[in-house]
C-alpha positions in Angstrom: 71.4 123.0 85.0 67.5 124.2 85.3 65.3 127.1 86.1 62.4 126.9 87.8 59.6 129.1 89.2 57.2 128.8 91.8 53.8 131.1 92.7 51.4 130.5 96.0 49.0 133.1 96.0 45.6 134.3 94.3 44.8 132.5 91.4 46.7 133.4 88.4 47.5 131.9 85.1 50.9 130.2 84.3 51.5 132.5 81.8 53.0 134.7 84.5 55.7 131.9 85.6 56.5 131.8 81.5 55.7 134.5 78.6 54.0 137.5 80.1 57.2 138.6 82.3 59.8 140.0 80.4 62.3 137.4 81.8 60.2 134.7 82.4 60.9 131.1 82.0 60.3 131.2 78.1 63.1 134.0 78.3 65.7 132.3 80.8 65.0 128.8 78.8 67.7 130.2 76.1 69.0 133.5 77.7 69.8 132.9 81.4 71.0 135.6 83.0 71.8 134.3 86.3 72.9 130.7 85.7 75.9 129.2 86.9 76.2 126.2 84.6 75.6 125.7 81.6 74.3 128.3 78.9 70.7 127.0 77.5 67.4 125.0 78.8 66.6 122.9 76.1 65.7 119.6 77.1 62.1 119.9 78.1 60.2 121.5 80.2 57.3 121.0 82.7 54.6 122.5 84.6 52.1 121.8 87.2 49.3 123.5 88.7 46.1 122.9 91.1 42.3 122.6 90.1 39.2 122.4 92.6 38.1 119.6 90.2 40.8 117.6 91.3 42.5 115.7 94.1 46.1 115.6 92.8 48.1 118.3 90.5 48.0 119.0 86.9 50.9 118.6 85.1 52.2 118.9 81.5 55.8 118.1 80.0 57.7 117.6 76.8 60.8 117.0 76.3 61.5 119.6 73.7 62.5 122.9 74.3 59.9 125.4 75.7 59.9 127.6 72.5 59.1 124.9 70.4 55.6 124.4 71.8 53.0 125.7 69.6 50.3 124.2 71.6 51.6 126.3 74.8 50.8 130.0 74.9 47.3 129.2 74.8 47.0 126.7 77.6 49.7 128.7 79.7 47.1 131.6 79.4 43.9 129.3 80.4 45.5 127.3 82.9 45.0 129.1 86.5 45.8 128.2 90.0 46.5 129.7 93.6 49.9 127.7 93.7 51.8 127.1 90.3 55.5 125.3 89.3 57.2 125.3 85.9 60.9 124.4 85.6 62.7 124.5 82.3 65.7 121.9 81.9 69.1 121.4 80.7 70.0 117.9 81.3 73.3 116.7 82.6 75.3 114.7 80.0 74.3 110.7 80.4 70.4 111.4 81.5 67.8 110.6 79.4 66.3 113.4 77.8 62.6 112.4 77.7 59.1 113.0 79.3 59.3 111.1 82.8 62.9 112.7 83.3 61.3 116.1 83.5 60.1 117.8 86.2 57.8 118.7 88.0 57.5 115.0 89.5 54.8 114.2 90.9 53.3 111.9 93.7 49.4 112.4 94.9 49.6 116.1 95.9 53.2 116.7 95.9 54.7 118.6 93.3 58.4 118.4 92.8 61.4 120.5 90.6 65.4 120.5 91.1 68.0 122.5 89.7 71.3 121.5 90.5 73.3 117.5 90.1 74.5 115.2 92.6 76.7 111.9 92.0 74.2 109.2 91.5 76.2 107.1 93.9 75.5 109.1 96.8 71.7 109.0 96.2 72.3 105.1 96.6 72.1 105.3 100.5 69.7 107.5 100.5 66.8 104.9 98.9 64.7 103.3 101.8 63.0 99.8 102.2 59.8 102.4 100.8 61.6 103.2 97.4 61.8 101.1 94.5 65.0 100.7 92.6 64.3 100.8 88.9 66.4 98.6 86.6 69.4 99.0 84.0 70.2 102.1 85.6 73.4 103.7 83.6 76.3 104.7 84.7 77.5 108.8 84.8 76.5 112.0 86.5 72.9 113.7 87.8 70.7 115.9 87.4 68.9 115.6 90.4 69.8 116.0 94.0 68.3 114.6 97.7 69.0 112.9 101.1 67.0 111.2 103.3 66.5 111.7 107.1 69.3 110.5 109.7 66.0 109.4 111.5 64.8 107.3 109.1 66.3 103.9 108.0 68.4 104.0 104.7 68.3 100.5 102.8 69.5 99.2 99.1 68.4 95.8 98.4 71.0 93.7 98.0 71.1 93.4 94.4 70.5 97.0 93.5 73.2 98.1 91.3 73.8 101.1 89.0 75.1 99.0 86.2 72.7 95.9 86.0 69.4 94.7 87.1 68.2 96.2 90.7 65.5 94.1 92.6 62.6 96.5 94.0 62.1 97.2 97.7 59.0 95.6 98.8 55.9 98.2 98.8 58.3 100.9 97.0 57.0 104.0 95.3 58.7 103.5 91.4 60.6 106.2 90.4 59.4 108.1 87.2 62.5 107.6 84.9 66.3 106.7 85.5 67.8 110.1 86.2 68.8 110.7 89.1 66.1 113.5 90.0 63.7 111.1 89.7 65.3 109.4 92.3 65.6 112.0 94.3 61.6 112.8 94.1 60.6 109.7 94.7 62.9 109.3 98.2 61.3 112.8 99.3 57.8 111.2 98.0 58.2 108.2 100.4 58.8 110.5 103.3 56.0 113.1 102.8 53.9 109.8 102.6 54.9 108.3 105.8 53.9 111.8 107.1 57.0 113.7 108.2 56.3 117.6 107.5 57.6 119.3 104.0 60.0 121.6 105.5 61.8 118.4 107.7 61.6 116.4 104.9 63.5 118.7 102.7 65.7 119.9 105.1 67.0 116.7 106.4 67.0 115.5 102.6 69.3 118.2 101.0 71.7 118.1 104.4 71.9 114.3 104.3 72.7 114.1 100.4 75.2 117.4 100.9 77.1 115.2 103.5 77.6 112.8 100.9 78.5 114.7 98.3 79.9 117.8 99.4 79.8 118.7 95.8 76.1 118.6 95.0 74.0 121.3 93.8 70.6 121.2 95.6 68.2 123.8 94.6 64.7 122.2 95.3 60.8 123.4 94.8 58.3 120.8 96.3 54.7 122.1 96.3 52.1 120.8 98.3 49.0 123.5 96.7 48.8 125.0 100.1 52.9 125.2 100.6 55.9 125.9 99.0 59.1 124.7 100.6 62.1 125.4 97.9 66.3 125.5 98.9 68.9 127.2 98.1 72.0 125.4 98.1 74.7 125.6 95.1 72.6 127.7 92.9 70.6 130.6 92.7 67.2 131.4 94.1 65.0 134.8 94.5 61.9 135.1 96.3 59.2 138.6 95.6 56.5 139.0 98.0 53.8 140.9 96.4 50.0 139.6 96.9 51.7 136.2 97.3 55.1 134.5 96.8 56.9 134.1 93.9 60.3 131.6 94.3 62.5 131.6 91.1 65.8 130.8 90.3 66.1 134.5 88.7 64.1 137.1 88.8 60.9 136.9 86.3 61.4 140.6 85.7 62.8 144.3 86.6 60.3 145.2 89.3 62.0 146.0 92.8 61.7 143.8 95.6 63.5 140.5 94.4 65.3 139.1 97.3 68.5 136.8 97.0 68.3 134.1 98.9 71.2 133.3 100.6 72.8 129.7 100.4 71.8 126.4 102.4 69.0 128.3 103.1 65.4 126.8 103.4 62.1 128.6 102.3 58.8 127.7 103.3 56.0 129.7 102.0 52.6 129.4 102.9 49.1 131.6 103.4 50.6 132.3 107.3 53.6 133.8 105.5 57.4 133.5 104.0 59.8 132.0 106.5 64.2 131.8 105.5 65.8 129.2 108.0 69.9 128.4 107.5 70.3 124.8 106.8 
């Protein structure tokens, strides 16, 4: 579906998420070596990385395919930050293939990137009173993947619908763009809002949208620029611990110590260390 990459650590420039490995994102964008479904990632890509100057994230995405980019060696190379994302995307057949469907999605200093699909009528329970539903949503298959907390009340409005007009939840955070990852984003947004920690969020998120669909592929990187929590659950994911962490769905090149991680398996890295918990 997608490959993503992750990097908490010293500064360093995205570069070393995309072109400067040997099998970096650039690389697996249309030779995968790992990837379970489908064969190229050509429908956009997206980045996002940390700056002192700011209070939220950087990001940039297009919705062309990563090689395609004239513009982004040279901001790749100037860009640098002490925790990075960059996913590169092969959309599922129905989703739009545009900007706002790309990830990483954002929301204040949350990053987010899935790899992976989920049947967008499962992700219908899993939209709270703090979610928006956005409208003319079509009908089809995902891209995305989530779940929502048992703990935490799960409401539709009554006219939500995937095939017609869907009124918004009062004081709901909108959704970027149709697709279902989007979704999915902005239902894990809603919670790291309302304060419950990454890891639980995450956690209870993937299980609870598993449980749905038992189908669903839900390989997850959410940054927080202090934190990375990532899953592994229906796809692949490696982890290298080397003057920081680096999370990627494939290893960015042939030095030793990539790790599999096994799956329905959570990650959390952060500057205390990596931690693997079975989910």
């Amino acid at each position: 579906m997608c490959r993503h990459a992750a990097w908490l650590g010293p500064p360093r420039p995205l570069s070393s998420l995309i072109g400067e490995s040997e099998h970096g994102l650039l690389h697996q964008a249309y030779a995968p070596r790992l990837q379970r479904y489908g064969t190229v990632n050509a429908d956009g890509f997206g980045m996002g990385w940390y700056d002192d100057g700011r209070t939220e994230p950087v990001r940039y995405r297009r919705s062309i395919p990563i090689w395609a980019d004239a513009n982004l060696p040279g901001l790749a190379a100037v860009a640098r930050s002490g925790c990075l994302l960059a996913a590169v995307r092969s959309a599922t057949i129905g989703m739009p293939i545009e900007e706002s469907a790309t990830a990483p999605f954002s929301d204040g200093r949350w990053l987010l990137s899935h790899n992976g699909r989920v049947e967008r009528d499962a992700l219908l329970p899993l939209l709270s009173a703090d979610v928006t539903v956005p409208e003319r949503v079509p009908a089809g298959g995902a891209d995305g993947e989530t779940s929502v907390p048992a703990s935490v009340p799960a409401s539709v409005p009554a006219a939500a619908s995937w095939n017609g007009a869907a009124a918004p939840a009062a004081g709901g955070a909108t959704p970027e763009s149709l697709c279902d990852s989007a979704w999915l984003a902005a239902a894990v947004f809603a919670r790291l809002r309302a304060g419950m920690p990454a890891a639980e969020a995450v956690a209870r998120i993937v299980t609870e949208a598993a449980r749905t669909d038992p189908a669903a592929r839900l390989n997850l990187l959410v940054c927080g620029g202090s934190e990375i929590v990532a899953t592994a659950w229906g796809d692949t994911l490696f982890t290298h611990v080397h003057e920081g962490v680096l999370l990627a769905s494939e290893p960015l090149d042939g030095r030793p110590g990539w790790r599999a991680v096994d799956d329905r398996t959570l990650v959390v890295a952060s500057p205390d260390g990596v931690s693997v918990t079975r989910i």
